[in-house]
N, C-alpha and C positions, 0 to 999 in steps of 0.2 A: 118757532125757532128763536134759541136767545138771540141778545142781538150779538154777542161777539163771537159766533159759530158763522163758520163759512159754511155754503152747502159743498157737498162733496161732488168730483166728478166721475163718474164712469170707469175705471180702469179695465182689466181683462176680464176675457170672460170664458170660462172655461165647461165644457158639455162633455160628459163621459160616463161610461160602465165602469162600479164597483163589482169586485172581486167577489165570486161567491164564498160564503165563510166567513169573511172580513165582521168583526166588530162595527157597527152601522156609524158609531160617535169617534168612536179612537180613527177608524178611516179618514171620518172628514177631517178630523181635529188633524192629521198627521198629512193629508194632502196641503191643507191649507199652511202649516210649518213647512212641508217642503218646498214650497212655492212663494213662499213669505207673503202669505196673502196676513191682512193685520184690521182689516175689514171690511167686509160685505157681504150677501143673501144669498142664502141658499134655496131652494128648493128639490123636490127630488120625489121620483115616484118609483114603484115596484113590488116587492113583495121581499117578509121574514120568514126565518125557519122558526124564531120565537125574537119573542121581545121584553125587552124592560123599561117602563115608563115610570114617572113620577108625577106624582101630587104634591102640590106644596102647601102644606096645611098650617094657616096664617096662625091658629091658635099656639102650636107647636114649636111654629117658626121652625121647622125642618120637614124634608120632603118623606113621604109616603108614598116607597117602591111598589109597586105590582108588576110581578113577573107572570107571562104568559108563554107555558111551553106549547105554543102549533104554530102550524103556518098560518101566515095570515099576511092579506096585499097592503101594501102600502099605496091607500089613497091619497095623502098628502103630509107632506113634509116640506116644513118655512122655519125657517133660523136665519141666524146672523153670526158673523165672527167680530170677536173686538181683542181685545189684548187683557189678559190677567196673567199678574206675575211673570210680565216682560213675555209670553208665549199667547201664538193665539188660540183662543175661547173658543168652542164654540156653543150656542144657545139653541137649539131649536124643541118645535114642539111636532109631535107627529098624528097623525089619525089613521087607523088600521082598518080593515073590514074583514069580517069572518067568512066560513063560506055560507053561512046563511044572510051576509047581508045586514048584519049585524057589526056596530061599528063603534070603538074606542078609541081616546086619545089622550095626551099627558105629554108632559115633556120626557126628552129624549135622553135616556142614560144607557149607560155602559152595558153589553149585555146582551145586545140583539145584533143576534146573527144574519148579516144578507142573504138572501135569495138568489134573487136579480135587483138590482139598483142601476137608476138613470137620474145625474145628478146635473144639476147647474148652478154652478156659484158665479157671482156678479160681484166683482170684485170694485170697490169704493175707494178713490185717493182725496185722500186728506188726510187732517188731525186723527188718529183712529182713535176711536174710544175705546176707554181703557174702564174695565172695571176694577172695583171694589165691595168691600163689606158693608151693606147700608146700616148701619142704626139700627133704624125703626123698625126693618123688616128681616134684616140678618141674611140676607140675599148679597149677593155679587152683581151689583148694577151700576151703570153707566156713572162716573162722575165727571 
């Protein structure tokens, strides 16, 4: 930790069911604006009707969508929220499994429909970080 960052404390914490239907990212992006959440962790397990993930391919420096139309569980989902363009972010990456047991992951974009979702976000008070447009890698990360 630099040295002029304070650590953050703990704020709320919030445990609940997504809507089936619902957009998996604009949900959370839109719970968390409701609630003026401005940073802190997500997590969250359940299952898509389909999904859209990203790759972000450094040579490119822009992401590489893959859209998958089935069902498929949501083994695991971790993000974080911070603030771009005065509204909060949100970042996360997800990992799916088929019904064979066979399993994908990527970051989380716009596009994927809930199932069932069970979410927990741990909301963090302090300074929120705030992103921007890096330079070197053309990403939206923390300054």
């Amino acid at each position: 930790m630099a040295a002029e960052e304070k650590p953050y404390l703990t704020g709320r914490t919030y445990i609940f069911r997504m809507k089936k239907g619902e957009d998996l990212l604009a949900a959370i992006v839109d719970f968390c604006h409701d609630n003026q959440i401005k940073c802190g962790v997500i997590n969250a397990i359940g299952a898509v009707q389909n999904a859209t993930m990203g790759y972000y391919n450094q040579k490119k420096k822009k992401y590489d969508k893959h859209v998958l139309d089935e069902e498929l569980e949501i083994a695991s989902l971790m993000g974080n929220v911070s603030i771009m363009d005065n509204r909060p972010m949100v970042h996360a990456h997800i990992t799916l499994s088929d019904d064979e047991g066979g399993i994908i992951g990527g970051h989380l974009m716009s596009g994927t429909k809930i199932f069932a979702c069970e979410i927990f976000i741990q909301e963090l008070v302090g300074n929120p970080k705030v992103r921007k447009k890096d330079k070197a890698t053309k990403l939206p990360l923390w300054m």
